[in-house]
PyMOL Python script that loads the backbone (N, CA, C, O; Angstrom):
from pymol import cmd

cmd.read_pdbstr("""\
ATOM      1  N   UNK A   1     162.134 -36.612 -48.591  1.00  0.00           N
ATOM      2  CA  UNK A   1     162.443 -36.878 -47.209  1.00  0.00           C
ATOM      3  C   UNK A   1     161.159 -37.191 -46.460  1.00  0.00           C
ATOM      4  O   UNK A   1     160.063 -36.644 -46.580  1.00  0.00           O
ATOM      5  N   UNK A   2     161.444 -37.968 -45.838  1.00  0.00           N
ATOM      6  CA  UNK A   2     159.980 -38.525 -44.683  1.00  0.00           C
ATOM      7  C   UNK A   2     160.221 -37.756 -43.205  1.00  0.00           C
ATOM      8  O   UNK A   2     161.177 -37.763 -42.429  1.00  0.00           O
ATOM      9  N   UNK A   3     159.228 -37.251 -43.183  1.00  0.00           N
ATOM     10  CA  UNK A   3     158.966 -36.769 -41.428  1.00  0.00           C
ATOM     11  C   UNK A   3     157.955 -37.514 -41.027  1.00  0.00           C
ATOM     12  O   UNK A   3     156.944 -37.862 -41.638  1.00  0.00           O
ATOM     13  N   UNK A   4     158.389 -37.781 -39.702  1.00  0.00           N
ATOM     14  CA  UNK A   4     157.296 -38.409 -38.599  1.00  0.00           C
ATOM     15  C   UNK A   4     156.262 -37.238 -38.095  1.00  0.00           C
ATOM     16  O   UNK A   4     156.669 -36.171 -37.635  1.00  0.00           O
ATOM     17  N   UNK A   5     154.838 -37.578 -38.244  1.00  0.00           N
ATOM     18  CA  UNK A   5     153.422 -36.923 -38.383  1.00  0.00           C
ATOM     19  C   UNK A   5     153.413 -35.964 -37.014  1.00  0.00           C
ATOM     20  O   UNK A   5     153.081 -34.803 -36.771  1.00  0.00           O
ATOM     21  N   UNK A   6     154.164 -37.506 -35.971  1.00  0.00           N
ATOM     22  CA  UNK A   6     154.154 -37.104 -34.288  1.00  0.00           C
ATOM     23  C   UNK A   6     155.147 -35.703 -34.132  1.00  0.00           C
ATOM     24  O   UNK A   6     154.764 -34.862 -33.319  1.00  0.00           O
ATOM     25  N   UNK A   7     156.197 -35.487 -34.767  1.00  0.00           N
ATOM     26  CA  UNK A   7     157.268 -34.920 -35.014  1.00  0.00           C
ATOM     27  C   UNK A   7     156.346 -33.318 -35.800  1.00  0.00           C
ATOM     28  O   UNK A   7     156.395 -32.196 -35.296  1.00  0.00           O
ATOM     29  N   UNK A   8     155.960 -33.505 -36.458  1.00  0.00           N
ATOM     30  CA  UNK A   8     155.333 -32.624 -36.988  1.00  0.00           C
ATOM     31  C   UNK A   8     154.162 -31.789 -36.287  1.00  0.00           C
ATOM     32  O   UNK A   8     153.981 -30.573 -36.221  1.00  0.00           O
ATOM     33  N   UNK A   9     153.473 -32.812 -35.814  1.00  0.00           N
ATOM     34  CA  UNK A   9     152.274 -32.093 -34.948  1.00  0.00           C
ATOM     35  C   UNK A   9     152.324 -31.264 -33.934  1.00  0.00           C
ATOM     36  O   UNK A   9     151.686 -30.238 -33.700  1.00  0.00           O
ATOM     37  N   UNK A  10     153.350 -31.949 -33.213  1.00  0.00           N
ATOM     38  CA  UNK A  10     154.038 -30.868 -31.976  1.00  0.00           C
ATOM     39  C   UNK A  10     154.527 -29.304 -32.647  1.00  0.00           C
ATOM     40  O   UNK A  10     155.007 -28.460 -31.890  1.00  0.00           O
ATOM     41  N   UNK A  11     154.405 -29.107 -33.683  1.00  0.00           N
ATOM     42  CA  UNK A  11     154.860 -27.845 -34.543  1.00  0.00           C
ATOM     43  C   UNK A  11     153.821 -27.099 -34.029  1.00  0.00           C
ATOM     44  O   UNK A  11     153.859 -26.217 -33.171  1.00  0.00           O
ATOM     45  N   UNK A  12     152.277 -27.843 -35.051  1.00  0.00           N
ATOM     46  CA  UNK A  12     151.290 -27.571 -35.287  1.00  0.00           C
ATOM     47  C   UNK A  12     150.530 -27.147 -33.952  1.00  0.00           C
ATOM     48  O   UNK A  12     150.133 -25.986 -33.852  1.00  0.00           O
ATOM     49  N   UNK A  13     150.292 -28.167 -32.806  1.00  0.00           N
ATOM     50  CA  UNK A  13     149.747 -27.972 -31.793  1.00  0.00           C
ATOM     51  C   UNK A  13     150.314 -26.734 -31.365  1.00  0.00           C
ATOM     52  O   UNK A  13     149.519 -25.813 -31.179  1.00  0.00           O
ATOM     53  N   UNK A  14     151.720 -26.496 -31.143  1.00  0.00           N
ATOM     54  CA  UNK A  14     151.826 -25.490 -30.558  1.00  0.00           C
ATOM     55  C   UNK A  14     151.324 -24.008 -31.447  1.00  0.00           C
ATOM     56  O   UNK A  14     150.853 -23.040 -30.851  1.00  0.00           O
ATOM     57  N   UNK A  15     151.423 -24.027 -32.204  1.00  0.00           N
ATOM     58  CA  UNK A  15     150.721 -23.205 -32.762  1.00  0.00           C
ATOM     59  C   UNK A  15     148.942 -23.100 -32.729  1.00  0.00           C
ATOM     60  O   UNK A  15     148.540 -21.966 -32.468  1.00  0.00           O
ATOM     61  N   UNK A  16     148.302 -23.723 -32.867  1.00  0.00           N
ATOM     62  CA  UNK A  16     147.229 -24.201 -32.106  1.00  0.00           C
ATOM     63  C   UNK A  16     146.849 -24.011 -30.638  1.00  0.00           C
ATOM     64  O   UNK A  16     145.718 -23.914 -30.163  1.00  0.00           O
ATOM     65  N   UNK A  17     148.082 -23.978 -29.996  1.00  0.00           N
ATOM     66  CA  UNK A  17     147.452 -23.869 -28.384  1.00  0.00           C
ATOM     67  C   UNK A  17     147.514 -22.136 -28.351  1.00  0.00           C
ATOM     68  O   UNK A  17     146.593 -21.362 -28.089  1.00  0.00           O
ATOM     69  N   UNK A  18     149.067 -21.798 -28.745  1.00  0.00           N
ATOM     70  CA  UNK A  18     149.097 -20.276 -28.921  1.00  0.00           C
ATOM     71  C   UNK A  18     148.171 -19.449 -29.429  1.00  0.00           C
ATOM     72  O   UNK A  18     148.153 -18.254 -29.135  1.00  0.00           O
ATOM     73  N   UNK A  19     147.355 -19.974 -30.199  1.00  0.00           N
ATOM     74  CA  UNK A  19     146.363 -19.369 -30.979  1.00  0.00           C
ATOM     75  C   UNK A  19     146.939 -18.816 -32.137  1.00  0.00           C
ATOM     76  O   UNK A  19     146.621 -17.628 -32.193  1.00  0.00           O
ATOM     77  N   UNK A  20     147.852 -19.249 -33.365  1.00  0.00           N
ATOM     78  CA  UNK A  20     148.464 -18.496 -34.014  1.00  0.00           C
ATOM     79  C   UNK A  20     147.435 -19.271 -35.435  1.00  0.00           C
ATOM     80  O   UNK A  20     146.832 -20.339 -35.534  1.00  0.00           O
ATOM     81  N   UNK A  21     147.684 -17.856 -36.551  1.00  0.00           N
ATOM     82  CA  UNK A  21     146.885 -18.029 -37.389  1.00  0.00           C
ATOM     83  C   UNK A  21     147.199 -19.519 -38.315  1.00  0.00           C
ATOM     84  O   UNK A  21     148.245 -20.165 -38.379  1.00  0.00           O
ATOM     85  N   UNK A  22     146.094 -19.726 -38.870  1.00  0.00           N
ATOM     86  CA  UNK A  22     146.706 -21.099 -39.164  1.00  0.00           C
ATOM     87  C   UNK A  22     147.385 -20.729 -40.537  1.00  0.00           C
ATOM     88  O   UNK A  22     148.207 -21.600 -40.820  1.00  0.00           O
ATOM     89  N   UNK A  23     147.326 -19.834 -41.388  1.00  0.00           N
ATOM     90  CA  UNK A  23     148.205 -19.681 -42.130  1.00  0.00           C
ATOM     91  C   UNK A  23     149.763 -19.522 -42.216  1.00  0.00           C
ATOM     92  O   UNK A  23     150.565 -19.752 -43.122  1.00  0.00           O
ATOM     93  N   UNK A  24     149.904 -19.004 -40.838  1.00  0.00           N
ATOM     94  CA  UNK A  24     151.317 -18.891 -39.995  1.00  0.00           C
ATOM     95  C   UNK A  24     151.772 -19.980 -39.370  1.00  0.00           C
ATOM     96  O   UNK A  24     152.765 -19.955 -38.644  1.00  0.00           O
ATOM     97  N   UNK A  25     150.947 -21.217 -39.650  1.00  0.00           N
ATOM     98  CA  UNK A  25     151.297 -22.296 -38.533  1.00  0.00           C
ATOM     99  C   UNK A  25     152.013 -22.927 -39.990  1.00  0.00           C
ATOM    100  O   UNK A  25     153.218 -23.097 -40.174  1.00  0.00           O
ATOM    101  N   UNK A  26     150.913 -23.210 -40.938  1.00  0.00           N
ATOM    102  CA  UNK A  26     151.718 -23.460 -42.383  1.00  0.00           C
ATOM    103  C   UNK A  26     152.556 -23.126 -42.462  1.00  0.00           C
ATOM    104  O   UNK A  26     153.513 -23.900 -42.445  1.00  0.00           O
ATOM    105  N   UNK A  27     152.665 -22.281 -42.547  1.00  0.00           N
ATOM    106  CA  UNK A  27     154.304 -21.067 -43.100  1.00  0.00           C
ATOM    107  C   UNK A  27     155.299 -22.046 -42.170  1.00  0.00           C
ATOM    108  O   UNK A  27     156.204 -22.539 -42.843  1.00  0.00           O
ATOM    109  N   UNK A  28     155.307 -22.373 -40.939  1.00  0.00           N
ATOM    110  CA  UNK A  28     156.006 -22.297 -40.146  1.00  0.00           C
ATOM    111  C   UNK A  28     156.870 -24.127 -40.720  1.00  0.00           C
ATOM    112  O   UNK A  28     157.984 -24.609 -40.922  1.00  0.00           O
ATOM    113  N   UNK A  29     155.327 -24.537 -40.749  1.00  0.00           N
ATOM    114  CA  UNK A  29     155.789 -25.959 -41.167  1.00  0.00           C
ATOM    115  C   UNK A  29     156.657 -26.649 -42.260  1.00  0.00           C
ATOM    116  O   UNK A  29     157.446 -27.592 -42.309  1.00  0.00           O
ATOM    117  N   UNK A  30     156.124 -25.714 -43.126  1.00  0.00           N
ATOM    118  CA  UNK A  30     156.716 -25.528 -44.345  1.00  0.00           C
ATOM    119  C   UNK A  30     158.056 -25.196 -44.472  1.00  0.00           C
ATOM    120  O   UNK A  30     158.772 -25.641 -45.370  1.00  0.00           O
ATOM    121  N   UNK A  31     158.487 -24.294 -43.450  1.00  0.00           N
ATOM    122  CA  UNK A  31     160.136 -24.117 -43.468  1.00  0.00           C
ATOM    123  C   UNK A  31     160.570 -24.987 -42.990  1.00  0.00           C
ATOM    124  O   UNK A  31     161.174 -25.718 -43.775  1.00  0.00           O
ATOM    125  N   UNK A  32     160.550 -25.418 -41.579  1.00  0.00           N
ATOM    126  CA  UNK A  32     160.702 -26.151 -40.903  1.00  0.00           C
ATOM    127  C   UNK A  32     160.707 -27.976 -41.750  1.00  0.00           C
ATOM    128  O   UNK A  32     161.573 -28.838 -41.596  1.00  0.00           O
ATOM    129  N   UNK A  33     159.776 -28.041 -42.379  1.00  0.00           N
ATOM    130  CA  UNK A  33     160.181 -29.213 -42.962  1.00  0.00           C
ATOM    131  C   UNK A  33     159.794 -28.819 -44.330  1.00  0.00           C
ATOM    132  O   UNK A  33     158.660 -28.348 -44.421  1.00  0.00           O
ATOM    133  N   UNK A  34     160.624 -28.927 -45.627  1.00  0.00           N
ATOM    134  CA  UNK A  34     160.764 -28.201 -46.325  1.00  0.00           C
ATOM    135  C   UNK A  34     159.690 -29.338 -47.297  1.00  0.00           C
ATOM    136  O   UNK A  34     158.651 -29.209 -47.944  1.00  0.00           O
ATOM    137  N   UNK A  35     160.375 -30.164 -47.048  1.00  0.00           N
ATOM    138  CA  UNK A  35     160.014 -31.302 -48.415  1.00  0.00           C
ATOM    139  C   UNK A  35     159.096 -32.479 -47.713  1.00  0.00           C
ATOM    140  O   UNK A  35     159.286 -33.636 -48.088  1.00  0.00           O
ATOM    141  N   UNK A  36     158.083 -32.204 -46.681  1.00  0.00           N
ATOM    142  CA  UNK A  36     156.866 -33.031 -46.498  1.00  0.00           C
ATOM    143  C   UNK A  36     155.631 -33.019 -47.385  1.00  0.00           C
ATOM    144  O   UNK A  36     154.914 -32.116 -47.817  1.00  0.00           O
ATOM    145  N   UNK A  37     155.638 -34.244 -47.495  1.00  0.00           N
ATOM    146  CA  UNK A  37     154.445 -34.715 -48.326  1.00  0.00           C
ATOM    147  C   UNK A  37     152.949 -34.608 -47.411  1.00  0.00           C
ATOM    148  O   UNK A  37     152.761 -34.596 -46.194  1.00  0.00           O
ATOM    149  N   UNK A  38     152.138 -34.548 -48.400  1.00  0.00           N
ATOM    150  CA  UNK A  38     150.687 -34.266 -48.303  1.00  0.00           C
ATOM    151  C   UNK A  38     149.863 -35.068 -46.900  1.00  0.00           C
ATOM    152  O   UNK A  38     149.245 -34.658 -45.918  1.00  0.00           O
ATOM    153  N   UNK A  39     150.251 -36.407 -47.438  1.00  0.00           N
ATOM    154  CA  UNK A  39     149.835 -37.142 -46.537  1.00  0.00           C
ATOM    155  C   UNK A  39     150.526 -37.265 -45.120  1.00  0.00           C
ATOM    156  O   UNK A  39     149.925 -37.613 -44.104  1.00  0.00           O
ATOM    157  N   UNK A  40     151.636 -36.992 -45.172  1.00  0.00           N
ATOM    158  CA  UNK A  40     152.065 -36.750 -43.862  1.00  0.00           C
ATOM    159  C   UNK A  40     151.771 -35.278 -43.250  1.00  0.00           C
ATOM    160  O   UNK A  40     152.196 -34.865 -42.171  1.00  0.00           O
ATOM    161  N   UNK A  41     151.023 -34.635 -44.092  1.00  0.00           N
ATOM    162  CA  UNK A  41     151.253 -33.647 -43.290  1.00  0.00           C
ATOM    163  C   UNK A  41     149.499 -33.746 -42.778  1.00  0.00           C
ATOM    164  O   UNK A  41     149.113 -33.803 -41.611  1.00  0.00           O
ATOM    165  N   UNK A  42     148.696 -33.745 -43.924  1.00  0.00           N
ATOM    166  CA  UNK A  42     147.166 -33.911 -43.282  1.00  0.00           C
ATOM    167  C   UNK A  42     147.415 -35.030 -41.988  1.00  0.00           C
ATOM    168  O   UNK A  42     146.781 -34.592 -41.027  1.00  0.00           O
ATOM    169  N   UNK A  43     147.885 -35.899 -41.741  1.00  0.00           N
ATOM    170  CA  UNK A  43     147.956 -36.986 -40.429  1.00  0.00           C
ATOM    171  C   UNK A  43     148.337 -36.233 -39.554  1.00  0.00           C
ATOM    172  O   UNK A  43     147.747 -36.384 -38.484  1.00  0.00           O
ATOM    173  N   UNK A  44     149.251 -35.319 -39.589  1.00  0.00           N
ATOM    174  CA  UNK A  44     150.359 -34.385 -38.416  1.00  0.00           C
ATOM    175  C   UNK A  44     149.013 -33.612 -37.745  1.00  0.00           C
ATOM    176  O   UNK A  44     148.609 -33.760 -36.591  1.00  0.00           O
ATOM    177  N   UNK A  45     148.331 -32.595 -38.970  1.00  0.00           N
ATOM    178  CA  UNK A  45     147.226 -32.234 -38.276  1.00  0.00           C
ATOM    179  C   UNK A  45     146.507 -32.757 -37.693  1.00  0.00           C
ATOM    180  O   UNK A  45     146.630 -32.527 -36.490  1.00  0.00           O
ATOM    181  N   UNK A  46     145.519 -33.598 -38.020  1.00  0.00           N
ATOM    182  CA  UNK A  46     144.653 -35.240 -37.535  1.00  0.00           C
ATOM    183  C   UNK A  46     145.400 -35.040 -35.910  1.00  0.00           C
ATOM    184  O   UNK A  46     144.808 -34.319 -35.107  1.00  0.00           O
ATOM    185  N   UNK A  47     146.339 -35.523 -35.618  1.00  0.00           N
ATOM    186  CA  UNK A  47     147.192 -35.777 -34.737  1.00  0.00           C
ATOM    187  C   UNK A  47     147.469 -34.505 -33.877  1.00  0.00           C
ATOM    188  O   UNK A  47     147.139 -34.727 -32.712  1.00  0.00           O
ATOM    189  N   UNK A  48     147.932 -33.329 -34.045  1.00  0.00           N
ATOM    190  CA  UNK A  48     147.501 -32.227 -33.434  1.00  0.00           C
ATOM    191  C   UNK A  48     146.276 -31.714 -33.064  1.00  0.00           C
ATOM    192  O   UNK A  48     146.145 -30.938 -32.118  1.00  0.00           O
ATOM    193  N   UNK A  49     145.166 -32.195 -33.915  1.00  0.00           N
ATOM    194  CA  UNK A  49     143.760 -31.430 -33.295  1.00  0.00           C
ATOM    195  C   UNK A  49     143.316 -32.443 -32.371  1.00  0.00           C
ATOM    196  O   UNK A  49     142.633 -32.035 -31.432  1.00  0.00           O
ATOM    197  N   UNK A  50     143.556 -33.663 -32.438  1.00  0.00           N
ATOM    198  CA  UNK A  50     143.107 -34.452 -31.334  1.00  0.00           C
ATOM    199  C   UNK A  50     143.609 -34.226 -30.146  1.00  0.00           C
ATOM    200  O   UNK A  50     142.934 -33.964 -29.151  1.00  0.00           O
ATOM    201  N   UNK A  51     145.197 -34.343 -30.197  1.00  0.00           N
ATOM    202  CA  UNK A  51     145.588 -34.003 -29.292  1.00  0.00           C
ATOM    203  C   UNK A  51     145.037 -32.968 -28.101  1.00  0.00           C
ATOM    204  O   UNK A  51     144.841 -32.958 -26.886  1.00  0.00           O
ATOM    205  N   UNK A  52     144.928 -32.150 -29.208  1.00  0.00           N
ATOM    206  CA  UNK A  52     144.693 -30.002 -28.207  1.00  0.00           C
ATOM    207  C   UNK A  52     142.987 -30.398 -27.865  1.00  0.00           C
ATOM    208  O   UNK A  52     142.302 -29.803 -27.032  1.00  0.00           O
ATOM    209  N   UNK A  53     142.586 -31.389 -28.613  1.00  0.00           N
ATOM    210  CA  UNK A  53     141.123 -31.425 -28.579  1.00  0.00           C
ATOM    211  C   UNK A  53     140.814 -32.229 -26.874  1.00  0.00           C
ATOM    212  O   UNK A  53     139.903 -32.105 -26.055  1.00  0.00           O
ATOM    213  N   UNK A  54     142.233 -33.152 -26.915  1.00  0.00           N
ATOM    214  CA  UNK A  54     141.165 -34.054 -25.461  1.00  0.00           C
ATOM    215  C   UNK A  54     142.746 -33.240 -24.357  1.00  0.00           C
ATOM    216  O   UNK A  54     143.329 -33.894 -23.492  1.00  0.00           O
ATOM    217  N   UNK A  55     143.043 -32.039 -24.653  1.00  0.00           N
ATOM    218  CA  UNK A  55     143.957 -31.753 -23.905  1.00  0.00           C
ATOM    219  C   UNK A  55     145.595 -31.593 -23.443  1.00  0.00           C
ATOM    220  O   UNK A  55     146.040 -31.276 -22.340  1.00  0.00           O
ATOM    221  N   UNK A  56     146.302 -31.923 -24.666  1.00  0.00           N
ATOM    222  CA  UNK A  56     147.494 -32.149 -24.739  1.00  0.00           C
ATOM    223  C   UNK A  56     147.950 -30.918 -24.402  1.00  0.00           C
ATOM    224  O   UNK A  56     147.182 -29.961 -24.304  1.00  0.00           O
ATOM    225  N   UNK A  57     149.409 -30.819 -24.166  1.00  0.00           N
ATOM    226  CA  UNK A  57     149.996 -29.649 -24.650  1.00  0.00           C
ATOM    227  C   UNK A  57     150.966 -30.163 -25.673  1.00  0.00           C
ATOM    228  O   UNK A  57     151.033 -31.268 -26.211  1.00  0.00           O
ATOM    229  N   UNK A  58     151.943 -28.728 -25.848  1.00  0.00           N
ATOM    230  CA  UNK A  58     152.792 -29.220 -26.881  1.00  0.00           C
ATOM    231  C   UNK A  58     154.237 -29.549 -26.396  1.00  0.00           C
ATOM    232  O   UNK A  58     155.071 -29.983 -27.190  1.00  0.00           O
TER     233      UNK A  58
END
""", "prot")
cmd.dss("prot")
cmd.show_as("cartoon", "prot")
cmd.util.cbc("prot")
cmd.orient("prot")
């Protein structure tokens, strides 16, 4: 199954803004989308740290 990175990151960021461990942000992603691939998921991050980086929320 394909997930969208944008779709994904908003997971991540929020976990990120919350301050939650990043092992728990995994966990989280991982259920949440069960069967994402590698590369979509390193981009999701990419895409979340920029985000939180120039200010986003989630």
């Amino acid at each position: 199954m394909h997930y969208h990175p944008t779709t994904v990151s908003s997971l991540i960021m929020r976990g990120l803004i919350d301050q939650v461990d990043m092992e728990d942000v995994e966990d989280q992603v991982r259920t949440q989308f069960p069967e994402i691939d590698r590369h979509t998921l390193w981009e999701s991050y990419n895409i979340a740290l920029l985000a939180v980086t120039l200010g986003g929320e989630a």
